[in-house]
N, CA, C and O atoms as a GROMACS GRO file, in nm:
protein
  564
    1UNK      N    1   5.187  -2.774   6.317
    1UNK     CA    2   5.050  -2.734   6.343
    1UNK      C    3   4.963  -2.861   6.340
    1UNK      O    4   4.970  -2.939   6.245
    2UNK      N    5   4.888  -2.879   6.435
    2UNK     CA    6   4.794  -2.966   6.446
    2UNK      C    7   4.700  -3.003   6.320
    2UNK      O    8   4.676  -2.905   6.250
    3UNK      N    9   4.652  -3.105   6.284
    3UNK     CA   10   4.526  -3.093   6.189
    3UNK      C   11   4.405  -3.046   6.196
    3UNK      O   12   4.350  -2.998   6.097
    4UNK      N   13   4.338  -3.056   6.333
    4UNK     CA   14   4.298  -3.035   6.361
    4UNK      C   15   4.266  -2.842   6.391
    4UNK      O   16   4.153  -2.794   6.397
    5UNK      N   17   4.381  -2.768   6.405
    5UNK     CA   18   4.396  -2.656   6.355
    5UNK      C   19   4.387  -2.612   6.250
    5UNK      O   20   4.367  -2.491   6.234
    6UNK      N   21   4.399  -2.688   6.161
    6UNK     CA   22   4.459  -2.647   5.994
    6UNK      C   23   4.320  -2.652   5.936
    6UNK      O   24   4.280  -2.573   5.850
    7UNK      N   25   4.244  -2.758   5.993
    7UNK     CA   26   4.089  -2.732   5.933
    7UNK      C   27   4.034  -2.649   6.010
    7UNK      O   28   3.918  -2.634   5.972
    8UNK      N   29   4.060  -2.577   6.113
    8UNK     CA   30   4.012  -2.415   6.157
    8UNK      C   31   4.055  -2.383   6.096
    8UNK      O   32   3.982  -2.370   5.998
    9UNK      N   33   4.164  -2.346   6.076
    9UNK     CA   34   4.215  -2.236   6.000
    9UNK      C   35   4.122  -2.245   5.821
    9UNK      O   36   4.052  -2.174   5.749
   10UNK      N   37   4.168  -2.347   5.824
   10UNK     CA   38   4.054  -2.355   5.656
   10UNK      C   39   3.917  -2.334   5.624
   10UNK      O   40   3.855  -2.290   5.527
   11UNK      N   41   3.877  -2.392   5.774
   11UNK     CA   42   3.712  -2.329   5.782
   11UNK      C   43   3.694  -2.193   5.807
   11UNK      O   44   3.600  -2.138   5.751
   12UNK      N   45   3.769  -2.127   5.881
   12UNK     CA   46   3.796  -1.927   5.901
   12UNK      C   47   3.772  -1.923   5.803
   12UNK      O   48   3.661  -1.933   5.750
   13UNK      N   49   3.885  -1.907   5.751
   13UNK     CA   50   3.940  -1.833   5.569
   13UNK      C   51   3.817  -1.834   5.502
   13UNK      O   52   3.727  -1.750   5.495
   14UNK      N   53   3.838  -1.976   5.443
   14UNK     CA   54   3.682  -1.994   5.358
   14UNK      C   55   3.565  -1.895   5.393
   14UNK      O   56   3.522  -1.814   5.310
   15UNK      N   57   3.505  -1.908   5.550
   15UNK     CA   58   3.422  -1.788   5.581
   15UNK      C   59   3.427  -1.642   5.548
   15UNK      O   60   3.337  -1.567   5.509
   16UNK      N   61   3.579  -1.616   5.580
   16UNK     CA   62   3.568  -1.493   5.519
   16UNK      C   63   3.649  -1.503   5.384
   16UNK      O   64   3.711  -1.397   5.373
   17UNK      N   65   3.661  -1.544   5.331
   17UNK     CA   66   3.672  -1.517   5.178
   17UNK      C   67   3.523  -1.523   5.091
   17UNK      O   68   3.498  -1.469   4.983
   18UNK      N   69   3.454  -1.589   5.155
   18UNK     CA   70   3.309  -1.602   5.069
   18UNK      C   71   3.241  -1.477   5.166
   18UNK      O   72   3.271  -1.360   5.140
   19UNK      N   73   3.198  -1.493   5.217
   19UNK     CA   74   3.081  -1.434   5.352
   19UNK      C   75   3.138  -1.279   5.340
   19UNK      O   76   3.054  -1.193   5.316
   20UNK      N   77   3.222  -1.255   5.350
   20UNK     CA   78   3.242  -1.101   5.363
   20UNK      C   79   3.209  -1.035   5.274
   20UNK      O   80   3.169  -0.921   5.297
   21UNK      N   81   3.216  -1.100   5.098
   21UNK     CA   82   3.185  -1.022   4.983
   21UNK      C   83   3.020  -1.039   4.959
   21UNK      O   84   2.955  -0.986   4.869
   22UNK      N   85   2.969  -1.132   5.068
   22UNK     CA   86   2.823  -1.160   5.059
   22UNK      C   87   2.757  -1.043   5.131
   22UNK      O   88   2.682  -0.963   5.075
   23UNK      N   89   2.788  -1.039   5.248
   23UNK     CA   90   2.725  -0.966   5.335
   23UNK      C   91   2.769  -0.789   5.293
   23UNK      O   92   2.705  -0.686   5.273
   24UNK      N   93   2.872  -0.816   5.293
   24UNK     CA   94   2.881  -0.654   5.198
   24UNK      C   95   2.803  -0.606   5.083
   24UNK      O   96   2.735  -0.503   5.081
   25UNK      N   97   2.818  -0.683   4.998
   25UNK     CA   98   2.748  -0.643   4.903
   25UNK      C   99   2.601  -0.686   4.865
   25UNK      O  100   2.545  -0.682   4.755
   26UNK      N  101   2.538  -0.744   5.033
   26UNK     CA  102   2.383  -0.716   5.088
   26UNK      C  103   2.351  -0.598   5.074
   26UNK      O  104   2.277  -0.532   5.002
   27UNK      N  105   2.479  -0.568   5.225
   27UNK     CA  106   2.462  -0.377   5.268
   27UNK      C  107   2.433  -0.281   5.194
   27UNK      O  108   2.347  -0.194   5.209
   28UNK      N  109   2.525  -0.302   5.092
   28UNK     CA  110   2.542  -0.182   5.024
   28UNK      C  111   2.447  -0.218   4.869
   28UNK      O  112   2.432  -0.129   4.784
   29UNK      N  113   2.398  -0.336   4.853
   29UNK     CA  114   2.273  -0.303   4.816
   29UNK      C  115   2.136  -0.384   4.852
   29UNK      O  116   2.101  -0.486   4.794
   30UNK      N  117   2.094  -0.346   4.916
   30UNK     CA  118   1.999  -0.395   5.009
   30UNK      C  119   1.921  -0.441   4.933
   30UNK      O  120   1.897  -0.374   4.833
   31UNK      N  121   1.836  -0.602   4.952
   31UNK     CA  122   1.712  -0.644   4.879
   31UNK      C  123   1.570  -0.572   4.856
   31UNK      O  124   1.532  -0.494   4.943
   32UNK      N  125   1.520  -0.586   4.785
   32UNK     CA  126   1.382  -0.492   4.792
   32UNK      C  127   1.302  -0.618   4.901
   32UNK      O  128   1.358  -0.722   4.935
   33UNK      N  129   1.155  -0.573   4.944
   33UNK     CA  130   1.077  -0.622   4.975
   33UNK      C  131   1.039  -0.728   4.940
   33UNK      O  132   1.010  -0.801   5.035
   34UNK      N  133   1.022  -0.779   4.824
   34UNK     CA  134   0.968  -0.853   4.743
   34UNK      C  135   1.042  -0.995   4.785
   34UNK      O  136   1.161  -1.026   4.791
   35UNK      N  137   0.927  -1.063   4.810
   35UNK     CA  138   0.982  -1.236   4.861
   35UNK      C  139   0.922  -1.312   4.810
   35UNK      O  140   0.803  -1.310   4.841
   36UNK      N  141   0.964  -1.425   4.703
   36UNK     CA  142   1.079  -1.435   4.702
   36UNK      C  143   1.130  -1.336   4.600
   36UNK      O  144   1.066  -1.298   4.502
   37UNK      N  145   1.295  -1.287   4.646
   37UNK     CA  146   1.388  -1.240   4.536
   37UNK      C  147   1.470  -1.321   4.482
   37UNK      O  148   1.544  -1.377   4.563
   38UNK      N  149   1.486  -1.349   4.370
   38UNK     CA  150   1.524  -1.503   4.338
   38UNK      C  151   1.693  -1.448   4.307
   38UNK      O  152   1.794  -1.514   4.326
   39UNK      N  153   1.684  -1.307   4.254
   39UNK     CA  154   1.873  -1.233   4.224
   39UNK      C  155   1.949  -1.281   4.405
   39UNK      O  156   2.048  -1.346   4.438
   40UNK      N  157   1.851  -1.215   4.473
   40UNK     CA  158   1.948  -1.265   4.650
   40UNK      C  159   1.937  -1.422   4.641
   40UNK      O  160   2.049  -1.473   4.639
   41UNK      N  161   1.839  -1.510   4.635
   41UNK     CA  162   1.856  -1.608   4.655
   41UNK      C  163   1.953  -1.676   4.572
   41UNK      O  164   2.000  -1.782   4.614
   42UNK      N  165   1.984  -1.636   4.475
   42UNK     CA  166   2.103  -1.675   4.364
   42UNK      C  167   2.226  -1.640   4.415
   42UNK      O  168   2.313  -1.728   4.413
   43UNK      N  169   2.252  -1.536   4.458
   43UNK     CA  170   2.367  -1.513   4.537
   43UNK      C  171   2.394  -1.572   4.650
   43UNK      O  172   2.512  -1.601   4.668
   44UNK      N  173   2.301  -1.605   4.749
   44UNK     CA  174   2.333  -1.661   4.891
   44UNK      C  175   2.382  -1.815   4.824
   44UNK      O  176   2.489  -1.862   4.862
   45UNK      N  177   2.325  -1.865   4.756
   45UNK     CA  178   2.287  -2.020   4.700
   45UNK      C  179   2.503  -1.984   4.631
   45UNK      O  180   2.609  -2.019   4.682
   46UNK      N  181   2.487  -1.942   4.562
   46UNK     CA  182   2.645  -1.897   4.496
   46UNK      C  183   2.786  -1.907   4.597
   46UNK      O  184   2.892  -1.968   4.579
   47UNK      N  185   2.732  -1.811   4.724
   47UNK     CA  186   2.796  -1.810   4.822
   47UNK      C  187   2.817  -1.951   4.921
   47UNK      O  188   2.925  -2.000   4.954
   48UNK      N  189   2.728  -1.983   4.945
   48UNK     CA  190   2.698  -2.106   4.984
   48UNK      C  191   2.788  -2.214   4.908
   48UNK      O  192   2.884  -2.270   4.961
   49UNK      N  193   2.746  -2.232   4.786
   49UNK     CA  194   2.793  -2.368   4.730
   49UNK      C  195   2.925  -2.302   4.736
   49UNK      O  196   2.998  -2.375   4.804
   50UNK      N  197   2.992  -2.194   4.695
   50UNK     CA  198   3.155  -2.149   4.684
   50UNK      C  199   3.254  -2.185   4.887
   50UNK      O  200   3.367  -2.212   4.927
   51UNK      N  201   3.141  -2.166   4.938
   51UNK     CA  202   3.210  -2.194   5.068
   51UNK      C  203   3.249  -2.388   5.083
   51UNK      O  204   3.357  -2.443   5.104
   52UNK      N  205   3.138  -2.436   5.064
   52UNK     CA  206   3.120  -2.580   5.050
   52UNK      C  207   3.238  -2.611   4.938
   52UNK      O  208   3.329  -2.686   4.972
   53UNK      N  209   3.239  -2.554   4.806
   53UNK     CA  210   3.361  -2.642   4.773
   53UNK      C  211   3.457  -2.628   4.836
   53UNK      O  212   3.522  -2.725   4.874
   54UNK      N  213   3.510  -2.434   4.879
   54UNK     CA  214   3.647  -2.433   4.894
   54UNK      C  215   3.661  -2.549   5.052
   54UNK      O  216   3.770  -2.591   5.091
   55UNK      N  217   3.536  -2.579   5.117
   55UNK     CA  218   3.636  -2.668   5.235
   55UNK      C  219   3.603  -2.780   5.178
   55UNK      O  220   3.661  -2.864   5.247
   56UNK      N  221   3.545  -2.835   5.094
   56UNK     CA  222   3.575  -2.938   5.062
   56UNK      C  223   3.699  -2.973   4.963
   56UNK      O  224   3.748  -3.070   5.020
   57UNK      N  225   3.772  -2.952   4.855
   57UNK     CA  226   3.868  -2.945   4.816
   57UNK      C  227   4.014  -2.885   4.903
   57UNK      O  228   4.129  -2.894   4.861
   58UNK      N  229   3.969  -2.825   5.029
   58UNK     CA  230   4.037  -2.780   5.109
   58UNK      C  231   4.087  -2.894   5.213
   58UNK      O  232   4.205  -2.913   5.242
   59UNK      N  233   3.951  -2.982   5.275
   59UNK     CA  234   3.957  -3.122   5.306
   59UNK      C  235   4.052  -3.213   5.239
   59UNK      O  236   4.128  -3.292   5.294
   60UNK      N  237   4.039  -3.194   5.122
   60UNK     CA  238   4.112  -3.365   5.041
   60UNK      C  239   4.255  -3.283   5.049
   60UNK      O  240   4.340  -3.333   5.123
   61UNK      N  241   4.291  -3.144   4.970
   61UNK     CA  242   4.391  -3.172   4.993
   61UNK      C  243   4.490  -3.178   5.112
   61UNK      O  244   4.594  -3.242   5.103
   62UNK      N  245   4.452  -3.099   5.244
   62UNK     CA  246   4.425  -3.151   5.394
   62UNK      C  247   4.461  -3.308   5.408
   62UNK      O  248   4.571  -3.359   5.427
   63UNK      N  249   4.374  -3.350   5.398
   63UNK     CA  250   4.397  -3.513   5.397
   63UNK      C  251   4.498  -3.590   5.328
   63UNK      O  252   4.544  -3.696   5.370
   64UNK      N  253   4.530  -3.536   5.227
   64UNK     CA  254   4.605  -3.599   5.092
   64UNK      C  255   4.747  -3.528   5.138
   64UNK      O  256   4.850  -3.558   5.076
   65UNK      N  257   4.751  -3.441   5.240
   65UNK     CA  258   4.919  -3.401   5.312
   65UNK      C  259   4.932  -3.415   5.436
   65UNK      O  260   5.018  -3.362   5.506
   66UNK      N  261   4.794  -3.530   5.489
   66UNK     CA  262   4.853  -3.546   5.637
   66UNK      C  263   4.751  -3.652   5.720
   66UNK      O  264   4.666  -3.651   5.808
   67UNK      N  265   4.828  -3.755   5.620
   67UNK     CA  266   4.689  -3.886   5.628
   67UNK      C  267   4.678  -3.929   5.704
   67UNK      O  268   4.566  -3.979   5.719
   68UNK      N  269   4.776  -3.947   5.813
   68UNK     CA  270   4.811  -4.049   5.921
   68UNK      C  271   4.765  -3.932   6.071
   68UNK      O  272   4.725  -3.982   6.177
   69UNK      N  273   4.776  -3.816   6.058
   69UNK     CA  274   4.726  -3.744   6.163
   69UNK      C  275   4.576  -3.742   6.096
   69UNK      O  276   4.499  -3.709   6.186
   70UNK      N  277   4.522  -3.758   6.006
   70UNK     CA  278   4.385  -3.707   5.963
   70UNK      C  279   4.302  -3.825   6.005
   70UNK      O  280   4.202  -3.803   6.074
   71UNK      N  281   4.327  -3.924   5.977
   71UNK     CA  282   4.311  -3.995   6.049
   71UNK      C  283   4.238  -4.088   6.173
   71UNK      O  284   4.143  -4.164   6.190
   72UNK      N  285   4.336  -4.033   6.235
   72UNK     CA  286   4.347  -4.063   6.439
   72UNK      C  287   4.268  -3.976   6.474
   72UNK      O  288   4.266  -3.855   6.451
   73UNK      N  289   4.166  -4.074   6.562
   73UNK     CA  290   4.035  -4.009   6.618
   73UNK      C  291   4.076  -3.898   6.747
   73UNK      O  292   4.194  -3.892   6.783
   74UNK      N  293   4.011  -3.844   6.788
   74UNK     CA  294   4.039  -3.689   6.820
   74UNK      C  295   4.052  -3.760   6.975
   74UNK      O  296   3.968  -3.837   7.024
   75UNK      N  297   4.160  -3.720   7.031
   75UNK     CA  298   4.174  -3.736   7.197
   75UNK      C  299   4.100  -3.633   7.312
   75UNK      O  300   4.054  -3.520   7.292
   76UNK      N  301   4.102  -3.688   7.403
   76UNK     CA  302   4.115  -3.581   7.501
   76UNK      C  303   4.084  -3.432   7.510
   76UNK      O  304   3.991  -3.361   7.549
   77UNK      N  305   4.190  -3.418   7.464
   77UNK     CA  306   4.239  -3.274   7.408
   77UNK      C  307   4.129  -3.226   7.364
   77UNK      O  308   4.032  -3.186   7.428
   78UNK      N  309   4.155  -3.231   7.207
   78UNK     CA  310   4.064  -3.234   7.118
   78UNK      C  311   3.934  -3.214   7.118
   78UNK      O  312   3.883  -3.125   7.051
   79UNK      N  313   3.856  -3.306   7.205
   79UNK     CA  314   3.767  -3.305   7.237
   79UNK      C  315   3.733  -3.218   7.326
   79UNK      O  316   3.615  -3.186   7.336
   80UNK      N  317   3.847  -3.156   7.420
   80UNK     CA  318   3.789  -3.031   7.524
   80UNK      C  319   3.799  -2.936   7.462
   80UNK      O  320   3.722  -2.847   7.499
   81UNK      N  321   3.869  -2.908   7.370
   81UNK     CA  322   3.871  -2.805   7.306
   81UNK      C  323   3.738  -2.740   7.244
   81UNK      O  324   3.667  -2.643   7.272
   82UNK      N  325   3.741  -2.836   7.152
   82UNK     CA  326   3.553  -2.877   7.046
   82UNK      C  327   3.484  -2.824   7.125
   82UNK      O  328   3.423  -2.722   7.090
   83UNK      N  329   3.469  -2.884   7.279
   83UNK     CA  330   3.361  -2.880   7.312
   83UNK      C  331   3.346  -2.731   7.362
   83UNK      O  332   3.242  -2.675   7.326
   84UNK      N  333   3.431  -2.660   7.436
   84UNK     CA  334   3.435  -2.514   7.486
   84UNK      C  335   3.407  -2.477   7.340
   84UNK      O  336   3.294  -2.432   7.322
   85UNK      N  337   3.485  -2.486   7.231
   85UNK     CA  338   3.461  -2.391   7.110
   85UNK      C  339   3.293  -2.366   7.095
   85UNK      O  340   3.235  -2.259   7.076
   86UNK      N  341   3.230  -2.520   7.112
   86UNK     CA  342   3.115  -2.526   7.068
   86UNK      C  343   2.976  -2.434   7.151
   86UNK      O  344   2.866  -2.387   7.124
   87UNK      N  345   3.094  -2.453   7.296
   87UNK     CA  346   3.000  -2.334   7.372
   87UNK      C  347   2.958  -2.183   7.358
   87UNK      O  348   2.851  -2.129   7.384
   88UNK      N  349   3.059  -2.139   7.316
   88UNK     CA  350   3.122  -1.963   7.263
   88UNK      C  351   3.018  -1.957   7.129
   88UNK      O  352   2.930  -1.871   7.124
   89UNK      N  353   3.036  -2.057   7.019
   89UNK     CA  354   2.955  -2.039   6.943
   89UNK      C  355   2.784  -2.050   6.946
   89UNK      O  356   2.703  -1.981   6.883
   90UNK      N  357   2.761  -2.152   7.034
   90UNK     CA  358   2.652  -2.174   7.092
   90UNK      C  359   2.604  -2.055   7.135
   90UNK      O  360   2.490  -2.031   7.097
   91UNK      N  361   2.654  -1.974   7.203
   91UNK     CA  362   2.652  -1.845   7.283
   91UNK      C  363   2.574  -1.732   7.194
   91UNK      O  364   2.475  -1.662   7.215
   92UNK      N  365   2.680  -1.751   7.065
   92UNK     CA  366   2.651  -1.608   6.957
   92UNK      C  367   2.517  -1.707   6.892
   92UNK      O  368   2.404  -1.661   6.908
   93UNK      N  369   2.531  -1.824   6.830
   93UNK     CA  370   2.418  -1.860   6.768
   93UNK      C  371   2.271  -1.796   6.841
   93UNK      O  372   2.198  -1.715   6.783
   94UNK      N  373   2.251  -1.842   6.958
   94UNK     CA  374   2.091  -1.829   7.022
   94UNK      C  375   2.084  -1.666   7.093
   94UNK      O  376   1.986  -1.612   7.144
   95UNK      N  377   2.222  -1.614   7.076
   95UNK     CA  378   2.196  -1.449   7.066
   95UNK      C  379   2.104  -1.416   6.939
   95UNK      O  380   1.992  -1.368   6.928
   96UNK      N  381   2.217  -1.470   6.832
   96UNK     CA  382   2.152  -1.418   6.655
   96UNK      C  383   2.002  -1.495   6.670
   96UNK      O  384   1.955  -1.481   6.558
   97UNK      N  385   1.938  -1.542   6.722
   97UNK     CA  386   1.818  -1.634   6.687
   97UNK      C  387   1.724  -1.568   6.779
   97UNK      O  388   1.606  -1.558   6.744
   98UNK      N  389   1.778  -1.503   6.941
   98UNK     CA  390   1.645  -1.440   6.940
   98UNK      C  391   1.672  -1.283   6.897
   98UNK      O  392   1.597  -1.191   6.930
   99UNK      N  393   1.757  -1.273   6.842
   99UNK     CA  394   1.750  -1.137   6.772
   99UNK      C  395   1.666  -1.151   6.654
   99UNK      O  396   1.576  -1.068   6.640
  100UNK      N  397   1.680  -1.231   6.578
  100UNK     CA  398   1.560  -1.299   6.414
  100UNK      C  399   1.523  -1.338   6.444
  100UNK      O  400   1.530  -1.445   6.383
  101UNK      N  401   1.413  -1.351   6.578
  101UNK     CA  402   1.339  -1.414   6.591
  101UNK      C  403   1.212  -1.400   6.700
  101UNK      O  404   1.101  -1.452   6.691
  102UNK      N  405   1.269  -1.307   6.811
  102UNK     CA  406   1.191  -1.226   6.917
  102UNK      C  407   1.212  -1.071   6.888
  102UNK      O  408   1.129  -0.995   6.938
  103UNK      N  409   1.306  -1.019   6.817
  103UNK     CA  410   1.344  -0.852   6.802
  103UNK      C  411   1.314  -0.837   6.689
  103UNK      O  412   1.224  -0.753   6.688
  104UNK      N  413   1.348  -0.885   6.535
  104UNK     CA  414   1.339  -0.815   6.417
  104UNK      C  415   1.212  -0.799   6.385
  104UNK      O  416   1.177  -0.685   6.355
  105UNK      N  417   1.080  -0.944   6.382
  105UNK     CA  418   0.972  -0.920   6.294
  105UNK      C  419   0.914  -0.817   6.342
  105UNK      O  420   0.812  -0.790   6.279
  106UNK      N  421   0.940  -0.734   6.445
  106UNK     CA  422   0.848  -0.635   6.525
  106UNK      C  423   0.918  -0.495   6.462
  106UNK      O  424   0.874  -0.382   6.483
  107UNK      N  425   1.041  -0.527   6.378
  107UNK     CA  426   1.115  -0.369   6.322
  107UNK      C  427   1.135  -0.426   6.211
  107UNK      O  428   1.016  -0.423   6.244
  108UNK      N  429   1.161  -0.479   6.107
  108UNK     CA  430   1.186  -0.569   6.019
  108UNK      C  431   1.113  -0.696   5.923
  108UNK      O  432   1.018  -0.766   5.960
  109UNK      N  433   1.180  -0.705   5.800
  109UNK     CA  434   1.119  -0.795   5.770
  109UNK      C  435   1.178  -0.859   5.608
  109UNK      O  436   1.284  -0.831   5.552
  110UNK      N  437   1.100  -0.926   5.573
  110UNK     CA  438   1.163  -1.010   5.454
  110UNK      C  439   1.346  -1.008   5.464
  110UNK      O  440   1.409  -1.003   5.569
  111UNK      N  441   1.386  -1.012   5.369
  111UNK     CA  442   1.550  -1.028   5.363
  111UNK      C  443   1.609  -0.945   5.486
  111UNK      O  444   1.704  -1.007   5.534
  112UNK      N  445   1.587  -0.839   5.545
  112UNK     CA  446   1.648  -0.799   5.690
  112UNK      C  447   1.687  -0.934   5.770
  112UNK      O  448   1.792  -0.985   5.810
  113UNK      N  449   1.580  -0.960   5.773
  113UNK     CA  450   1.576  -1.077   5.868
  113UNK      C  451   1.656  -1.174   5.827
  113UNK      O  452   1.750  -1.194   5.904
  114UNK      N  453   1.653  -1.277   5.687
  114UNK     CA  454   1.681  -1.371   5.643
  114UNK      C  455   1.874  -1.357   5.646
  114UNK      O  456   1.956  -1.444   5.675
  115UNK      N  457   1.889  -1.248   5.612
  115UNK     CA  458   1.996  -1.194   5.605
  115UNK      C  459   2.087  -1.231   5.710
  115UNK      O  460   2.186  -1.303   5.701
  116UNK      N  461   2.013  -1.138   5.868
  116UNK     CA  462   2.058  -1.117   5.966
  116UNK      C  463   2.063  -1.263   6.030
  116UNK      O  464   2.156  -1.282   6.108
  117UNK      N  465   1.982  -1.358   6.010
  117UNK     CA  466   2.014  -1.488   6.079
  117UNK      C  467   2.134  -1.565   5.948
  117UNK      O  468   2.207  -1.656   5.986
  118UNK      N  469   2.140  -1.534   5.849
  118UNK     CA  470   2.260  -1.603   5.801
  118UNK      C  471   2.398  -1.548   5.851
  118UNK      O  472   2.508  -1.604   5.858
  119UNK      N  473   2.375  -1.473   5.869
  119UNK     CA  474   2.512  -1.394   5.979
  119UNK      C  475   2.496  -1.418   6.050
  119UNK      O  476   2.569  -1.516   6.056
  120UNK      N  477   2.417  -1.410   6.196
  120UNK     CA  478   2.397  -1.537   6.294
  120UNK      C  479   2.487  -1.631   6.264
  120UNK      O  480   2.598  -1.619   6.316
  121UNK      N  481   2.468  -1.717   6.197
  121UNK     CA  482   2.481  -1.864   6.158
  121UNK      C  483   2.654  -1.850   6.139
  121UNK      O  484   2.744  -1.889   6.213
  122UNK      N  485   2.657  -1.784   6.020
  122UNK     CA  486   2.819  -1.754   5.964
  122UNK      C  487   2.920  -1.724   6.070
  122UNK      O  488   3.028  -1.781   6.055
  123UNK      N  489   2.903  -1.635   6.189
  123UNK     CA  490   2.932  -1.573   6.291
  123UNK      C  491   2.989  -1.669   6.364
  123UNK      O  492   3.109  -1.672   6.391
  124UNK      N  493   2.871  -1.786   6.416
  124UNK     CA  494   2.882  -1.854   6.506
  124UNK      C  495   3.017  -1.995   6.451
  124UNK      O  496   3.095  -2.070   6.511
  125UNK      N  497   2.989  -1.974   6.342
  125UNK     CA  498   3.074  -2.106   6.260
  125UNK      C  499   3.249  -2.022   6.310
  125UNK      O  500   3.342  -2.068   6.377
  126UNK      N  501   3.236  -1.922   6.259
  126UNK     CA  502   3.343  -1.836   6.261
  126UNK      C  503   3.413  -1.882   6.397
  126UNK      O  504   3.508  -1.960   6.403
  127UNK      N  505   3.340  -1.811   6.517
  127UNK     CA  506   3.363  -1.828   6.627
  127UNK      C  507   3.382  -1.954   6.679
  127UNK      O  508   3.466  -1.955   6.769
  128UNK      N  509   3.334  -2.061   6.653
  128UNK     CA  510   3.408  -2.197   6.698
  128UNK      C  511   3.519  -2.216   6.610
  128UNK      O  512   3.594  -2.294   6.669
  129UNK      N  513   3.559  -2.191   6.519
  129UNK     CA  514   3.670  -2.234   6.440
  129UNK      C  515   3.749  -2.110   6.506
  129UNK      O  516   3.849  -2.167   6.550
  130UNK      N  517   3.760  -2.010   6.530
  130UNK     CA  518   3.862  -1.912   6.599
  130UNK      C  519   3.872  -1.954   6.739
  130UNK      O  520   3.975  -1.921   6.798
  131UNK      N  521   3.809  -2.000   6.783
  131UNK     CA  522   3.808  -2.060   6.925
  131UNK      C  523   3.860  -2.191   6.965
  131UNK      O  524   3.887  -2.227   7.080
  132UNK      N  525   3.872  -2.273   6.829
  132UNK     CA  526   3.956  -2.358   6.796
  132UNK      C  527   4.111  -2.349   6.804
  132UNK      O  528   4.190  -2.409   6.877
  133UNK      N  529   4.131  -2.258   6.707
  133UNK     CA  530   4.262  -2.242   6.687
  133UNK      C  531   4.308  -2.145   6.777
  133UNK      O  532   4.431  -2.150   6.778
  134UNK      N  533   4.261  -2.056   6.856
  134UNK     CA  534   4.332  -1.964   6.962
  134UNK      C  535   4.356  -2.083   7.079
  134UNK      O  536   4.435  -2.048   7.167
  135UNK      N  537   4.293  -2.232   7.095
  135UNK     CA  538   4.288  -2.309   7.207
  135UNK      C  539   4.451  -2.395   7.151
  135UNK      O  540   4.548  -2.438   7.213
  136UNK      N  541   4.421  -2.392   7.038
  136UNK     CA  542   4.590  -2.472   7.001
  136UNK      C  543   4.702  -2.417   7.004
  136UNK      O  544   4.796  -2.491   7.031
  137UNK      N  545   4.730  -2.279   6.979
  137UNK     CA  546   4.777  -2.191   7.010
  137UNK      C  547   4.826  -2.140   7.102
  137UNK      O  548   4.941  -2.099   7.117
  138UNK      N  549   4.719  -2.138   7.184
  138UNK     CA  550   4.786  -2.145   7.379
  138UNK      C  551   4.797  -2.237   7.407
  138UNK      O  552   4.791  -2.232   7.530
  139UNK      N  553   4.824  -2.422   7.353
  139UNK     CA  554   4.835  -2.497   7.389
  139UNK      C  555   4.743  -2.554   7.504
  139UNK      O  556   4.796  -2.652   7.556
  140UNK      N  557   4.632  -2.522   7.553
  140UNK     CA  558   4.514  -2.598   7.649
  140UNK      C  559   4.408  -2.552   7.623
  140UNK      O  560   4.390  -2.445   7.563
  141UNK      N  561   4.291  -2.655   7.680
  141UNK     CA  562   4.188  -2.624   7.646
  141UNK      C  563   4.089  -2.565   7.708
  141UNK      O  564   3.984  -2.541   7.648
   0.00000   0.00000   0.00000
């Protein structure tokens, strides 16, 4: 497997190992009105820093089993890949943005919103790193 795969694959995971127990347990208990809520902001901030370590300790040891591919600057390839990934995500990002941003404040508001563009965001990360690794996978880009 490529390295370059393996940190998709590590950036996925991580997403949903943090992000899924976030956004769930938004849903199912929804913020009050009240802004700021400092209990959500403690949790997103929680979620957040827990995603950041696991790819960062996910990185070293990544690196620390595959130094010489980690390395070597990204070819060709690589780079067509990135770059389509970056489009797909691009795609969902400025969907989620004029959805939080031309659609919600007119139905919505405080944490709805804040919420719904961090999923935006999470989504789109998702989607270039799956778009990553489905491109290595079929072998072209």
């Amino acid at each position: 497997m490529p390295y370059r795969e393996k940190v998709a694959w590590l950036s996925l995971l991580s997403i949903l190992v943090v992000f899924i127990p976030y956004f769930t347990w938004s849903a199912m208990h929804p913020p009050g009105p009240e802004i700021p809520n400092f209990k959500q902001m403690a949790f997103y901030a929680v979620a957040s820093l827990s995603w950041a370590a696991i790819l960062g300790i996910g990185h070293l040891v990544l690196r620390s089993s595959s130094r010489v591919e980690a390395k070597l600057p990204m070819d060709e390839r690589d780079i067509a890949i990135a770059h389509k990934a970056r489009g797909y995500a691009y795609g969902v990002l400025i969907t989620g943005i004029i959805l939080v941003g031309g659609v919600m404040p007119f139905t919505n508001g405080g944490w709805e919103i804040a919420n719904t563009a961090f999923f935006m965001i999470v989504l789109a990360e998702a989607v270039f790193s799956a778009c990553i690794i489905r491109a290595y996978r079929r072998q072209h880009a």
